[in-house]
MMTF fields as JSON, N, C-alpha, C and O atoms, coordinates in Angstrom:
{
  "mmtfVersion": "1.0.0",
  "mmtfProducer": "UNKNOWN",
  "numBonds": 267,
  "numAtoms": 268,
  "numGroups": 67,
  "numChains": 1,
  "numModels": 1,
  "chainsPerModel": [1],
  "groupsPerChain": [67],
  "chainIdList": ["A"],
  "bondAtomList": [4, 2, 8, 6, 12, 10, 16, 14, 20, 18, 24, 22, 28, 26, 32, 30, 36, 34, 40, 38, 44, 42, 48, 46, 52, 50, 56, 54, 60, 58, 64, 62, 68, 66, 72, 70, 76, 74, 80, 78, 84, 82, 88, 86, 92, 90, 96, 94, 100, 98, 104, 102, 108, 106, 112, 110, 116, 114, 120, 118, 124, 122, 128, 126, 132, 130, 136, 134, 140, 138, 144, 142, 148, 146, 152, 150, 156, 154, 160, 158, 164, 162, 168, 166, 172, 170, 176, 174, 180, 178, 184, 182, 188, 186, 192, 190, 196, 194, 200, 198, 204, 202, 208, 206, 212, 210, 216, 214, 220, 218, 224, 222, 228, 226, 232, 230, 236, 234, 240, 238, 244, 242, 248, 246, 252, 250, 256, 254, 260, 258, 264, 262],
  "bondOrderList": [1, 1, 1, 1, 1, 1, 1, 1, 1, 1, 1, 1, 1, 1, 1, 1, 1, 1, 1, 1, 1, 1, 1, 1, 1, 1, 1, 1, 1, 1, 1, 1, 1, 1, 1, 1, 1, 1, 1, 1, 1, 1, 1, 1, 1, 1, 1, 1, 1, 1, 1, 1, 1, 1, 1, 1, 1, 1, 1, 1, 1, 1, 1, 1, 1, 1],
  "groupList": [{"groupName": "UNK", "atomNameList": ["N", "CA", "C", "O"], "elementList": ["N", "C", "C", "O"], "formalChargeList": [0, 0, 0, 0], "bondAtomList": [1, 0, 2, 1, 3, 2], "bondOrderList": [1, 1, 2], "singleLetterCode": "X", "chemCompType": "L-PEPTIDE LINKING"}],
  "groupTypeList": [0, 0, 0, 0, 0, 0, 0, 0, 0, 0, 0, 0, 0, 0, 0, 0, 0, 0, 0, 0, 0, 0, 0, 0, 0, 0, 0, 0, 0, 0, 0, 0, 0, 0, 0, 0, 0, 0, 0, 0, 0, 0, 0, 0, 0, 0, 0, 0, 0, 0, 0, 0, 0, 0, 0, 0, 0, 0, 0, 0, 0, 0, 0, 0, 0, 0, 0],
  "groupIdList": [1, 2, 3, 4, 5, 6, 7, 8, 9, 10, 11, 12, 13, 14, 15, 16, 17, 18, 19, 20, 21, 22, 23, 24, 25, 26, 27, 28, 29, 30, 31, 32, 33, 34, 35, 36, 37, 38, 39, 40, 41, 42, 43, 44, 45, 46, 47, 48, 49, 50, 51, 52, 53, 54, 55, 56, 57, 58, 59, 60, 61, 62, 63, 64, 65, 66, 67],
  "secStructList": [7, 7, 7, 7, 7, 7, 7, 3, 3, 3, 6, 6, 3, 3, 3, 7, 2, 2, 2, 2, 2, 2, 2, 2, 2, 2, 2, 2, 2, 2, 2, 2, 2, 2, 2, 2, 2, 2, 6, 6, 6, 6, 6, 6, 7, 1, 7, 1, 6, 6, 2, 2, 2, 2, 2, 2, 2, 2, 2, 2, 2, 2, 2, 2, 2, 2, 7],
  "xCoordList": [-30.673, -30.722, -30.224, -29.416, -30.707, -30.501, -29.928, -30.567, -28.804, -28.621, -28.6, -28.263, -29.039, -29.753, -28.698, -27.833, -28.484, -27.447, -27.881, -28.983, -26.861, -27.168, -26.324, -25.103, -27.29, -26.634, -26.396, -27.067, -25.001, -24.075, -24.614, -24.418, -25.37, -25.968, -25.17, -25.084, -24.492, -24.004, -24.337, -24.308, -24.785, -25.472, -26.473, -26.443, -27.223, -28.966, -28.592, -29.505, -27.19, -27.155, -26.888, -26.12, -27.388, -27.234, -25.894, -25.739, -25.083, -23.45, -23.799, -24.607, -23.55, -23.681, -22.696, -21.856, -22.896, -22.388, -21.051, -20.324, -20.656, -19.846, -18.48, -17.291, -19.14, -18.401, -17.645, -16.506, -18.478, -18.177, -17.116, -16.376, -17.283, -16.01, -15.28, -14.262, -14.984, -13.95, -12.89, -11.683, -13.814, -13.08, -12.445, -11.549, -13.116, -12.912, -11.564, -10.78, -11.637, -10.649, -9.167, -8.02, -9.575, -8.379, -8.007, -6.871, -8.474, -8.083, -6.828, -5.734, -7.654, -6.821, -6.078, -5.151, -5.642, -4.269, -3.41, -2.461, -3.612, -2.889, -2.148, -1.006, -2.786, -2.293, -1.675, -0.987, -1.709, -1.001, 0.02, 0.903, 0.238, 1.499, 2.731, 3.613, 2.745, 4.072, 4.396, 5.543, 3.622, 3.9, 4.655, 5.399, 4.196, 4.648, 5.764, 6.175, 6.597, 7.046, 8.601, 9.745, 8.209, 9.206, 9.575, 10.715, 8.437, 8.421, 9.216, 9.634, 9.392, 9.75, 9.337, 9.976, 8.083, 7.069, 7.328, 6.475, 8.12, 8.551, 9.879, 9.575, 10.882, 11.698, 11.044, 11.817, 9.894, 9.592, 8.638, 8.488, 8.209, 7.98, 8.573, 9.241, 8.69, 9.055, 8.45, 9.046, 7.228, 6.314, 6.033, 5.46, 6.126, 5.399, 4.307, 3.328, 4.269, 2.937, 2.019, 0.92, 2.195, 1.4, 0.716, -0.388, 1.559, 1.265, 0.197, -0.697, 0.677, -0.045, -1.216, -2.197, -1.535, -2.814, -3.84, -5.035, -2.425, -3.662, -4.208, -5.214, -3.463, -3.577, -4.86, -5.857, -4.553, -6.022, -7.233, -8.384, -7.096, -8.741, -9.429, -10.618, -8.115, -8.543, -8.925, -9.749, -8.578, -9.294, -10.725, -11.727, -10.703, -11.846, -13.29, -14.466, -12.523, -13.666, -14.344, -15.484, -13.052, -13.489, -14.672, -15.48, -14.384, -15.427, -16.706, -17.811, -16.598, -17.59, -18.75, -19.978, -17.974, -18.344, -19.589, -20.729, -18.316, -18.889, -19.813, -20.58, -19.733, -20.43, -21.356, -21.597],
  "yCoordList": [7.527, 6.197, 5.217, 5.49, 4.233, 2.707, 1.653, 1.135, 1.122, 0.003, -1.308, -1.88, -1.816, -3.755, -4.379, -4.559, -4.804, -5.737, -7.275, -7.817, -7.701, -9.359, -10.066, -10.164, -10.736, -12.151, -13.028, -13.502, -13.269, -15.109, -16.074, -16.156, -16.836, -18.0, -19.232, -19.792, -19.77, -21.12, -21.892, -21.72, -23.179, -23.945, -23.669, -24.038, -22.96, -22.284, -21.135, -20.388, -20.858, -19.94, -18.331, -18.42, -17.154, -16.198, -15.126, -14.64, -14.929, -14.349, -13.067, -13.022, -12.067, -10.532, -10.143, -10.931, -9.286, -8.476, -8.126, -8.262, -7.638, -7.381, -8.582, -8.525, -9.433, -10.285, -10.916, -11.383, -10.82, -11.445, -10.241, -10.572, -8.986, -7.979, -8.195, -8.543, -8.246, -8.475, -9.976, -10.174, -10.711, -12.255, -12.265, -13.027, -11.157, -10.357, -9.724, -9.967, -8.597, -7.807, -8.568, -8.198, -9.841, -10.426, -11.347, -11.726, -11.896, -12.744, -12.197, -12.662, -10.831, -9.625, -9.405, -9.234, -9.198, -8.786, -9.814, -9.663, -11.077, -12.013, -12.181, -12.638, -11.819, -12.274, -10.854, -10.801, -9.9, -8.5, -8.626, -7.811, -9.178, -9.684, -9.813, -8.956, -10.779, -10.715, -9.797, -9.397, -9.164, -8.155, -6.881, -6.013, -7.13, -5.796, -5.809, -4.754, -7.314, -7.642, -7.565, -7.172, -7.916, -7.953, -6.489, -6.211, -5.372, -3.721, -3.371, -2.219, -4.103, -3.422, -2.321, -1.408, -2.724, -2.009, -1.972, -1.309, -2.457, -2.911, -1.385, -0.722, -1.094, -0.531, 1.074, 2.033, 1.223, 2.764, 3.243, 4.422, 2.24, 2.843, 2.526, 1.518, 2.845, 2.465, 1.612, 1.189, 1.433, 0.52, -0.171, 0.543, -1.199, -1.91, -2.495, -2.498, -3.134, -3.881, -2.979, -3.433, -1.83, -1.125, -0.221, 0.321, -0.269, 0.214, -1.012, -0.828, -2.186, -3.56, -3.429, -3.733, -2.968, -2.791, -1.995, -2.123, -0.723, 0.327, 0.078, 0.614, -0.677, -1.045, -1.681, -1.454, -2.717, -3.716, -2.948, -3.173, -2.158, -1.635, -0.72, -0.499, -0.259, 0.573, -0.318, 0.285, -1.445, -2.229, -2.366, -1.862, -3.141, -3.216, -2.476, -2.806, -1.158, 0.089, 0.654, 1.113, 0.494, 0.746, -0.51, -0.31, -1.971, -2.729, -2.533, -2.877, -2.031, -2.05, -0.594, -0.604, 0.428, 1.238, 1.451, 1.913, 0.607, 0.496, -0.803, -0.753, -1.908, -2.915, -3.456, -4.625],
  "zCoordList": [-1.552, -2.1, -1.057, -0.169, -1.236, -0.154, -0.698, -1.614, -0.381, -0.756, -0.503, 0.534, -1.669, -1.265, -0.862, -1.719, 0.288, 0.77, 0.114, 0.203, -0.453, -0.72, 0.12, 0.001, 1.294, 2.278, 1.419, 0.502, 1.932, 1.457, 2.398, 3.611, 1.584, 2.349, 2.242, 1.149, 3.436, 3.314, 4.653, 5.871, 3.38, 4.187, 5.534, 6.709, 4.855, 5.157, 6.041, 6.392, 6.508, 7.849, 6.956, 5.998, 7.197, 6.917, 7.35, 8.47, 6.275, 6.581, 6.344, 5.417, 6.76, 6.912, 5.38, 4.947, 4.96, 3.984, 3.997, 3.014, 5.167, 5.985, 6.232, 5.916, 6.801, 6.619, 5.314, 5.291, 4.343, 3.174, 2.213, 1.287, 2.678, 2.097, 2.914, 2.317, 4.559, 5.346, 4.716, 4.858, 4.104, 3.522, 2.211, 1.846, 1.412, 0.176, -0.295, -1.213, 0.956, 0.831, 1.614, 1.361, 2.727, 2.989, 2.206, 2.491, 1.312, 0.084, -0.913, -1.232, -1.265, -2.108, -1.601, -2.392, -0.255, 0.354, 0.179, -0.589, 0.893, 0.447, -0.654, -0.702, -1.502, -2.95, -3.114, -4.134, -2.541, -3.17, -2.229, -2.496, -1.415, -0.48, -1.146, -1.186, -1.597, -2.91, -3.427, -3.226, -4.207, -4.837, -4.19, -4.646, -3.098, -1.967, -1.226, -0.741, -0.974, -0.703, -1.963, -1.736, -2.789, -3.983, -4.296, -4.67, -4.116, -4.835, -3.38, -3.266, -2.515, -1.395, -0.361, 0.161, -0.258, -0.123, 1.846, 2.437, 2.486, 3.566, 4.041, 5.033, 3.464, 3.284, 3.229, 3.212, 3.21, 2.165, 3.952, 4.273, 4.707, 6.085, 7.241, 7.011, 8.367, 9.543, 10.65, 11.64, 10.34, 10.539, 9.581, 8.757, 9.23, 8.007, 8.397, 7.649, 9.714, 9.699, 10.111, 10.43, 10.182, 10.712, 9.155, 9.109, 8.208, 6.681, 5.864, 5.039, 6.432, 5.563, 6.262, 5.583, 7.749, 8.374, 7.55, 7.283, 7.131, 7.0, 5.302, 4.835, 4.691, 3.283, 3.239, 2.554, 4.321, 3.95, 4.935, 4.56, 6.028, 6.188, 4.84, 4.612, 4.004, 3.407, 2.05, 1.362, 1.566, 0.582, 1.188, 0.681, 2.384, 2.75, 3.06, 2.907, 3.641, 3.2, 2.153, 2.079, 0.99, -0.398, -1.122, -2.029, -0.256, -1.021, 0.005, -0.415, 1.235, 2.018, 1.332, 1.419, 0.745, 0.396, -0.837, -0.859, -2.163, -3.385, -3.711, -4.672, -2.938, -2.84, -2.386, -2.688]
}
């Protein structure tokens, strides 16, 4: 099976699919920021920015995936 990519058209120029989950899934992080921040989600690795990295490729794969 194949799936139909639908382009985000703004203002006549054609945005890749791709792009538009990469903007997707950094929106969602943002806003799950707080949350992660308050659960202490900072404290539980030794790298954190290197955990918030791997958090958001992995939102983003999952919408690149199912979407």
């Amino acid at each position: 099976m194949t799936n139909t990519y639908r382009e985000l058209v703004i203002g006549g120029v054609l945005i890749a699919p791709i792009v538009s989950y990469a903007a997707i899934a950094l929106l969602a992080f943002l806003m799950l920021r707080p949350l992660l921040r308050f659960v202490g989600f900072a404290r539980v690795f030794s790298n954190p920015s290197l955990a918030e990295l791997c958090l958001y490729v992995a939102m983003f794969g999952t919408l690149a995936l199912f979407f």
